[in-house]
C-alpha positions as YAML, in Angstrom:
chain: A
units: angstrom
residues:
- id: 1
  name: UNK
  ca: [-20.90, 31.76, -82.27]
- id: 2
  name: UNK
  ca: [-20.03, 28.38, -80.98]
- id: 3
  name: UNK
  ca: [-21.34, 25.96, -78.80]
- id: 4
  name: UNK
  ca: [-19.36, 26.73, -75.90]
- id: 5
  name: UNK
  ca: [-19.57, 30.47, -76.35]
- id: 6
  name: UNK
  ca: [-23.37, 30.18, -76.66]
- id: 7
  name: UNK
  ca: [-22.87, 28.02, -72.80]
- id: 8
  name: UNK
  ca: [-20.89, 30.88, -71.42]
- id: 9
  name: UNK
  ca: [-23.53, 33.31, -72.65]
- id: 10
  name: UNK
  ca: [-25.79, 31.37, -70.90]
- id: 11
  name: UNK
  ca: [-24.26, 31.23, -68.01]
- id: 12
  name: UNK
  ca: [-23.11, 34.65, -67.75]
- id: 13
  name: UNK
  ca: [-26.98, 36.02, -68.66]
- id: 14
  name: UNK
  ca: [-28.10, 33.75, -65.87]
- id: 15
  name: UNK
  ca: [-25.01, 34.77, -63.34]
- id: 16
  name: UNK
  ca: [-25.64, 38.50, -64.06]
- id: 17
  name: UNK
  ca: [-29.80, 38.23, -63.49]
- id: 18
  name: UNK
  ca: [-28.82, 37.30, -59.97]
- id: 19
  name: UNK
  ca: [-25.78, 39.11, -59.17]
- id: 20
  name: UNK
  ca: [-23.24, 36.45, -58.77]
- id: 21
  name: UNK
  ca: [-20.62, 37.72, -60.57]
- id: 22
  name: UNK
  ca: [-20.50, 40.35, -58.00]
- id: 23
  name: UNK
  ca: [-20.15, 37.65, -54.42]
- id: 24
  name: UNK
  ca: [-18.39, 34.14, -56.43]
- id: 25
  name: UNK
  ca: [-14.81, 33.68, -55.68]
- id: 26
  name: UNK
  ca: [-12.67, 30.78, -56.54]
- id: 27
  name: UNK
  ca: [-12.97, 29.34, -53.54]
- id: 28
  name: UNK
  ca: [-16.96, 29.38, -53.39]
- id: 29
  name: UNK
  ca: [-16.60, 28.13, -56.80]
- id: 30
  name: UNK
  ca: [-14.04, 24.78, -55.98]
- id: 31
  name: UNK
  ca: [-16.70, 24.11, -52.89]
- id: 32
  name: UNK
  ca: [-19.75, 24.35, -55.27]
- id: 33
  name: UNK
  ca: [-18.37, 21.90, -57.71]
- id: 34
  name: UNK
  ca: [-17.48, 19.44, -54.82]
- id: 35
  name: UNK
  ca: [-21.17, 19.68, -53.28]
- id: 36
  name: UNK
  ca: [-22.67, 19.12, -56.76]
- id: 37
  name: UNK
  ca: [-20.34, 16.80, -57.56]
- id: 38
  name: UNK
  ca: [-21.83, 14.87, -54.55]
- id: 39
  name: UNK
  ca: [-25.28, 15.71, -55.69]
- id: 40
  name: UNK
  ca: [-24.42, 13.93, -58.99]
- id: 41
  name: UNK
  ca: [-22.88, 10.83, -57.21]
- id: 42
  name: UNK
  ca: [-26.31, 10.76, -55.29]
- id: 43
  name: UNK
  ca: [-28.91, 11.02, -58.37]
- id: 44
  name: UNK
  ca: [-31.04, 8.78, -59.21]
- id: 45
  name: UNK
  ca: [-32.37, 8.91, -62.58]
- id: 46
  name: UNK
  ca: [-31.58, 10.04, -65.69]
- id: 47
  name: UNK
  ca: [-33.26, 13.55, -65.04]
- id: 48
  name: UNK
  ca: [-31.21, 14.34, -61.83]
- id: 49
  name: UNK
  ca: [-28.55, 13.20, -63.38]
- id: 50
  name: UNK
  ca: [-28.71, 15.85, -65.86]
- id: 51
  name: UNK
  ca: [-29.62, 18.43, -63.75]
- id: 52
  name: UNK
  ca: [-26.64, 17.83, -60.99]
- id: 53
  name: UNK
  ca: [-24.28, 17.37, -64.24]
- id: 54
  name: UNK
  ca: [-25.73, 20.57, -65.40]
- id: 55
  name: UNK
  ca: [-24.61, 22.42, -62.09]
- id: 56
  name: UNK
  ca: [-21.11, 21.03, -62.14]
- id: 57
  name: UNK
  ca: [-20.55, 21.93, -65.89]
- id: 58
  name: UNK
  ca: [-21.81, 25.66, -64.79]
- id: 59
  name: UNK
  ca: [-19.54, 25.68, -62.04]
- id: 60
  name: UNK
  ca: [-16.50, 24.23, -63.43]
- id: 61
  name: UNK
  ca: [-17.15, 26.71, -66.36]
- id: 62
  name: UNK
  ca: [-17.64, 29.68, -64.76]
- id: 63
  name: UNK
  ca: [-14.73, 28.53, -62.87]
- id: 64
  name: UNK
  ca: [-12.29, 28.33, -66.42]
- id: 65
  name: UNK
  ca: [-13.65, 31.95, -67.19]
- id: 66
  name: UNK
  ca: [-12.20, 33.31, -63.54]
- id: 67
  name: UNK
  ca: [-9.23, 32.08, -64.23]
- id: 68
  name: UNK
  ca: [-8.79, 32.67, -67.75]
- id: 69
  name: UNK
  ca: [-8.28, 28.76, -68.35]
- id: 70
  name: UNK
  ca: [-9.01, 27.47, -72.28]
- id: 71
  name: UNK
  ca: [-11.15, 25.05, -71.38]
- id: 72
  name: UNK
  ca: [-9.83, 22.84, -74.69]
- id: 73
  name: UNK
  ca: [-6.19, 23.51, -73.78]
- id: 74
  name: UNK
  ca: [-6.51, 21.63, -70.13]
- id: 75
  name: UNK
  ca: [-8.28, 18.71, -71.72]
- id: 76
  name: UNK
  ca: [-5.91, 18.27, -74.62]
- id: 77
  name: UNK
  ca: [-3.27, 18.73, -71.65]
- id: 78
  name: UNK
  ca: [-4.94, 15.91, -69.39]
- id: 79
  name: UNK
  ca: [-5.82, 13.60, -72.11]
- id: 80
  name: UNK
  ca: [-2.03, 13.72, -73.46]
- id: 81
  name: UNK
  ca: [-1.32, 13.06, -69.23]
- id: 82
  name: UNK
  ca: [-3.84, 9.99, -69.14]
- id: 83
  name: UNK
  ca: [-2.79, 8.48, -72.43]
- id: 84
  name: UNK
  ca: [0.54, 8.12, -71.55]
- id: 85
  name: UNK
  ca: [-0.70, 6.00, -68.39]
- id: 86
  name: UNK
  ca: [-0.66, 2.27, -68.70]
- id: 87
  name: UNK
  ca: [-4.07, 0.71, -67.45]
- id: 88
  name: UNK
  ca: [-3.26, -2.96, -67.26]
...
């Protein structure tokens, strides 16, 4: 197993304890991301910082496995977008 399986298996484990598998929808999902995103723009030490980034990342993740998204396709996608972009 990989890294980012062993992530979704956490997240899933922690998603299923709690029943939110059953009540998340895309929506709820986009919203949750933007209010922890904010939480993360707000933090103010290292330790919140990783705990708001650690919300976002669980969001956005459980997000790619709604939609069926490869997570390393849309990078490679957006990083071929952004390199093409001249910064000067």
């Amino acid at each position: 197993m990989n890294k980012l399986d062993a992530i979704f298996d956490v997240i899933q484990n922690m998603r299923e304890q709690f029943g939110w598998q059953e009540t998340d929808t895309v929506d709820f999902l986009r919203q949750c991301i933007f209010e922890e995103s904010q939480e993360l723009l707000n933090a103010s030490d290292v330790q919140e910082i990783k705990h708001e980034l650690a919300d976002v990342l669980m969001y956005a993740l459980t997000l790619t496995k709604m939609l069926d998204v490869d997570v390393l396709e849309i990078i490679k996608d957006k990083a071929e977008i952004v390199l093409k972009r001249n910064y000067d």
